[in-house]
N, C-alpha and C positions, 0 to 999 in steps of 0.2 A: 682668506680674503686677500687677492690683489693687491699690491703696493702701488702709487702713481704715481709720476714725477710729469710734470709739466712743463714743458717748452716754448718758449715763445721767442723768435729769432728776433731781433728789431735793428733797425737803423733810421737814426735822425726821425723819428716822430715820438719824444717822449712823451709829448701829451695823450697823446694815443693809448703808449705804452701804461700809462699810470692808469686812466680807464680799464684798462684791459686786467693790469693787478687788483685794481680795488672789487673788480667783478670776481675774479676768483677768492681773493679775501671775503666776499662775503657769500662764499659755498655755502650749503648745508651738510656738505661734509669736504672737510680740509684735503688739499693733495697732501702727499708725504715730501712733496719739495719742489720746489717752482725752480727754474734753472732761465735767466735771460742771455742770450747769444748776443753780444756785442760788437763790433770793432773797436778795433783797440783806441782808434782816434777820436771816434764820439762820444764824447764825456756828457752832452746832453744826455744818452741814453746811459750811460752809464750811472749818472747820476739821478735819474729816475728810477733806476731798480734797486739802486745801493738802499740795502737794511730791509726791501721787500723779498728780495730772492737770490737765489746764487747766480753771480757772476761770469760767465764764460768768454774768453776773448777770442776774436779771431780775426786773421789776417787778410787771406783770401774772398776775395767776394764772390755773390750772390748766395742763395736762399740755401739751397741744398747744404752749399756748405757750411751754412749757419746748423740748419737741422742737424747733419751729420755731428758736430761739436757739441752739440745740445745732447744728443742721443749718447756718444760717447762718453760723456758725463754724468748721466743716470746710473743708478744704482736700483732702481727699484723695477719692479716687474712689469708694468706697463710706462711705455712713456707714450702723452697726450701732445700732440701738437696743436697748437693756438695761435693766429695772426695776431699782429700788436695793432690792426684795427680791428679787434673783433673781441666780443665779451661776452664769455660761457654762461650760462646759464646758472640757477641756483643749484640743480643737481645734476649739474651738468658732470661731475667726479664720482658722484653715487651711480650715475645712470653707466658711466665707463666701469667701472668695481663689479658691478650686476654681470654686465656683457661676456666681460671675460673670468666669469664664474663657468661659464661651459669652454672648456678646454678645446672644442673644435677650432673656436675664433682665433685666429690669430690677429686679426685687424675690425675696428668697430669706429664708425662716424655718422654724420649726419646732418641736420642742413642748416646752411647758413644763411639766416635772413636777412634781406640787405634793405639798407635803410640808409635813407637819404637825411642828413643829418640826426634828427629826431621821430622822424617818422619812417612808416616801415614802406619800401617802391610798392605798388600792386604787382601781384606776380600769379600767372598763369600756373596752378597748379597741376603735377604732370607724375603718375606714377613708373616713367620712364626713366633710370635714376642708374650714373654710374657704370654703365655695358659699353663694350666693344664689338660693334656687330661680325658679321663671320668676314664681312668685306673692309673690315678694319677701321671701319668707321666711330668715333668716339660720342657718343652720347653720356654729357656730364650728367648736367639739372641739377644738382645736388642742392644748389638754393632754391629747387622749387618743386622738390619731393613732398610726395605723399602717400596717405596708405598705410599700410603694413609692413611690418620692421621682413627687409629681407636679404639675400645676399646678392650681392655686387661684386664686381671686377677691378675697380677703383674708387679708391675714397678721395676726397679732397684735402688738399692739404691745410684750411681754414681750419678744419675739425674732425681731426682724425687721431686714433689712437693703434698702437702696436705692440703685440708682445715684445719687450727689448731682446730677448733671444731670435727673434726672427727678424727684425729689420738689416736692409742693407740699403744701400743708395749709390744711385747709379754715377759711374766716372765718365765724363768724355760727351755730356750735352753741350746742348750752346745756350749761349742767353747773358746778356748782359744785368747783371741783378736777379733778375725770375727766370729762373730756366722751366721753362713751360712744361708742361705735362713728364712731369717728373714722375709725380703720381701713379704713372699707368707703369712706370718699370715696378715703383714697389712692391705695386697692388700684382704683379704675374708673379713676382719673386715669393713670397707670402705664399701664393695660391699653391706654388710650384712647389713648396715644401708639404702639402695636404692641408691647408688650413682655409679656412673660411675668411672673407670678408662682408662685415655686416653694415647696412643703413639701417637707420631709425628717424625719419624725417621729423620724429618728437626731440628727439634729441637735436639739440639747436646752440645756437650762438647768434648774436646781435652781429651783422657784420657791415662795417662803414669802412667801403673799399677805396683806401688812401692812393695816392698817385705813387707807382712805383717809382724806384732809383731804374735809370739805364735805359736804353731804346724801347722794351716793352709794354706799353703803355695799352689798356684795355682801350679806350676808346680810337687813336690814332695812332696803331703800330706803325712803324719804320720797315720799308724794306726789308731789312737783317734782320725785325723779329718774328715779321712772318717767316722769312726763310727759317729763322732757327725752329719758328713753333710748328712748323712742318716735319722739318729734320728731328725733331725730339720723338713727336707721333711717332714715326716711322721706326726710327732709331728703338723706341721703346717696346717693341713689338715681336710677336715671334717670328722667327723665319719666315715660316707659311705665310702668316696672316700677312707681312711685308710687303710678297709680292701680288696677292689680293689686293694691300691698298693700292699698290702704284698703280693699277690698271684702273681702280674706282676713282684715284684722282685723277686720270687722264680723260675718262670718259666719262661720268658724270659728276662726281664732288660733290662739296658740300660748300657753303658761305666761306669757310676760313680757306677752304683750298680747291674754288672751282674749277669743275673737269670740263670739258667739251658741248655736253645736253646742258648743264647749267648757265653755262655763256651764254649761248641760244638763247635759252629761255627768259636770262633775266640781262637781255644784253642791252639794256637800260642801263643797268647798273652800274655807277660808276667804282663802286667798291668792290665789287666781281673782278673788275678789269684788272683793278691795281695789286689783287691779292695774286693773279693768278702767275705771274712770271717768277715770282720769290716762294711760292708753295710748290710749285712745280719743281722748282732748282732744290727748295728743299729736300724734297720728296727724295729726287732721282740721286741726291748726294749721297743721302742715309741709306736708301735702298744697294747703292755699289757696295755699301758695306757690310751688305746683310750676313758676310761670311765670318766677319770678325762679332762676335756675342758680346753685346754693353758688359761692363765692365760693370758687378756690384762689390763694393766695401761694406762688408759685415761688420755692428760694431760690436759686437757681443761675441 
């Protein structure tokens, strides 16, 4: 049987935080050790987790490097990542121990349901979950899978778990606090070693998506985040696929980063327009450098 350790990066929302423990506290089967990533300067959060879980401090901001510190710190043979707005499920640690009983998995997650304070948003359910299409195109969904437990290309970082021998994370994104699509280097990095990555849309977590620290902000990105969450996509991708995208952002796109047919089309839009100079500059920035290969930090 699998060992777990648990991870949950947090900054400045202990209340969150303490939701998010007392949800794992009452597992129907225990992790082997909860580990919370703190800064060293918020003692809110620090003092939220003191005497529920191990402690981890770090310096450096945003997410990854919270995760990377977290991972580091593990000892046990799977380690589970958890947002500190989101609250695992009762066998949400039996259903992780199960998964990685078949030794193909290297990686296993699944969906997070997003709820607006107490109640769950309605959401279009879609068994399209997690793929990179051949044109480099990122299709998540993962809060709004369903179906049949299958294998994917990217897990989400709300809910996701990794053999601790096979994780690494990526150097050299951009992103002030959330470096965007991080995800998609782990989940090739993982694949690229022979392993599997698995959804299970039953496997779930409550997720109440708090407002980030830093320019990234889900509903009203900045300039620089779109540019960065451009540059991560691309950045995160192989060669090949690289320069597939740049031609599908240039020529048709998608909402986050529309191409030339999509302007057109939806050139009403006044959110098309605004995205389209800072995804582009992203794009073309990460694409000059498709000769240098992302940098991964193995912590194991």
């Amino acid at each position: 049987m699998n060992s777990v350790d648990v991870v949950i990066a947090s900054y400045r929302r202990p209340t969150m935080l303490v939701r998010a423990l007392s949800a794992l506290e009452a597992s129907t089967d225990a992790p082997d050790g909860i580990i919370v990533v703190a800064r060293r300067h918020d003692t809110a959060t620090i003092e939220a987790a003191a005497g529920r879980a191990r402690i981890v401090l770090v310096d450096e901001p945003g997410v990854v490097a919270a995760m990377r510190a977290g991972a580091l710190a593990s000892t046990h043979d799977v380690v589970a990542f958890c947002d500190d707005d989101a609250e695992p499920s009762p066998s949400w640690i039996s259903e992780i121990r199960s998964a990685f009983n078949d030794d193909h998995v290297g990686g296993f997650g699944g969906r997070d349901v997003i709820f607006d304070g107490d109640v769950a948003r309605p959401t279009a359910l879609t068994s399209r979950v997690g793929n990179v299409t051949w044109w480099g195109r990122l299709v998540g969904n993962h809060h709004c899978g369903s179906g049949e437990v299958r294998d994917v290309e990217v897990l989400k970082g709300v809910n996701c778990a990794y053999r601790r021998t096979l994780i690494a994370f990526p150097r050299g994104l951009r992103g002030d606090g959330a470096e965007a699509h991080f995800e998609v280097s782990i989940g090739y990095h993982v694949r690229s070693q022979g392993y599997r990555l698995v959804y299970d849309p039953a496997h779930h977590v409550r997720h109440r998506p708090a407002r980030r620290e830093g320019v990234d902000q889900r509903e009203a990105p900045s300039a620089n985040a779109i540019f960065d969450s451009a540059y991560n996509l691309e950045r995160s991708l192989p060669r090949a696929t690289q320069s597939r995208r740049l031609l599908y952002v240039i020529f048709w796109g998608d909402s986050a980063c529309p191409g030339i047919v999509r302007l057109i089309v939806g050139r009403g839009d006044r959110d098309l327009r605004v995205r389209r100079s800072p995804s582009w500059r992203g794009t073309f920035a990460a694409w000059r450098e498709r000769h240098l290969p992302l940098t991964m930090q193995e912590v194991a």
